[in-house]
C-alpha positions, 0 to 999 in steps of 0.5 A: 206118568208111567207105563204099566203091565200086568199079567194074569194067570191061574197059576201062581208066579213066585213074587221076584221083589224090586230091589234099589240095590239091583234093578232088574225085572220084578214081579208082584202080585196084587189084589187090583181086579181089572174088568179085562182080566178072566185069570184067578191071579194079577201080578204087576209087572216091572222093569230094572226102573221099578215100572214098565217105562223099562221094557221098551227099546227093542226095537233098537237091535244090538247090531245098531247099538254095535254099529253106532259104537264102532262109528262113534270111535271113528268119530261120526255117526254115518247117515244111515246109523243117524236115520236108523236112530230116527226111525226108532223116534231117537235122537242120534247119539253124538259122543261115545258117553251119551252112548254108553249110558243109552246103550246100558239103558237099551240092553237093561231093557232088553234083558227085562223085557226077554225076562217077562217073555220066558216067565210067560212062555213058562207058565203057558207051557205048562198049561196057564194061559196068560193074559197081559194088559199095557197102559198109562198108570191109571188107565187099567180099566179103560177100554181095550185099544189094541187086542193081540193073541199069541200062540207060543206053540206056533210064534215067538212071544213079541211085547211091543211096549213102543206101541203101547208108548204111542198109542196115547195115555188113555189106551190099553193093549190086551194080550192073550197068550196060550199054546195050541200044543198043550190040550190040557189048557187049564181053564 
């Protein structure tokens, strides 16, 4: 089962199709209607691995990525590092190569997950609120488990999709994303 985002907007967002070739953050609009969304457009959200599942890990900072590095080429992992790697609910890694191919996974995330938030942050500058719902595939019209509201005026965007790995399968988290700097708001 995999995890789903989609955003939606009253502004039209140029399609960015998966490509096997060079997996990195795609976007594509879709006809689903889903009971939560107020926008005229739905667009299906993925990750460098085709679906949301790649959007997490951000949690795990590149300075933990760089500190287990450096500790790995010493030859051991401190506790500090391993109990870091723990609270972000992962195992730590034990060889510089199941490093090197996490640390790849983490940092694809990273950059997909940044890649979604400065879409959004674009298209609500220039007036279009957005609106984004996380879920298990097949979840999208359940109801609402956790409901976020962010103004891009007074905040950073922050999706928090390891959230949306533990809430449970039949959950979904609904954002609602606008700034109060803009009063021209399209409506």
């Amino acid at each position: 089962m995999c995890l789903v985002c989609y955003l939606s907007t009253d502004r039209e967002i140029k399609n960015i199709p998966f490509d096997e070739n060079n997996p990195k953050f795609n976007i594509t609009r879709t006809d689903e209607r889903f009971s939560c969304f107020t926008k005229k457009f739905v667009y299906y959200c993925g990750s460098h691995t085709k679906c949301g599942c790649g959007f997490g890990y951000m949690g795990i900072t590149e300075e933990l990525l760089k500190q287990t590095e450096q500790e790995l080429l010493k030859g051991n992992l401190s506790s500090e590092t391993e109990m870091q790697w723990w609270n972000h609910s992962h195992p730590p890694l034990e060889t510089l190569d199941e490093f090197q191919n996490v640390a790849k996974e983490i940092l694809a995330a990273h950059k997909d997950n940044n890649d979604l938030c400065r879409l959004i942050e674009k298209t609500v500058s220039v007036g279009f609120p957005c609106e984004l719902t996380i879920c298990w595939n097949g979840n999208e019209n359940n109801p609402i488990q956790g409901e976020y509201d962010i103004d891009i005026f007074r905040e950073k965007i922050l999706i928090d999709f390891e959230t949306a790995y533990s809430t449970g399968t039949d959950k979904i988290l609904f954002y609602t994303i606008h700034s109060s700097q803009n009063n021209n708001q399209q409506t």
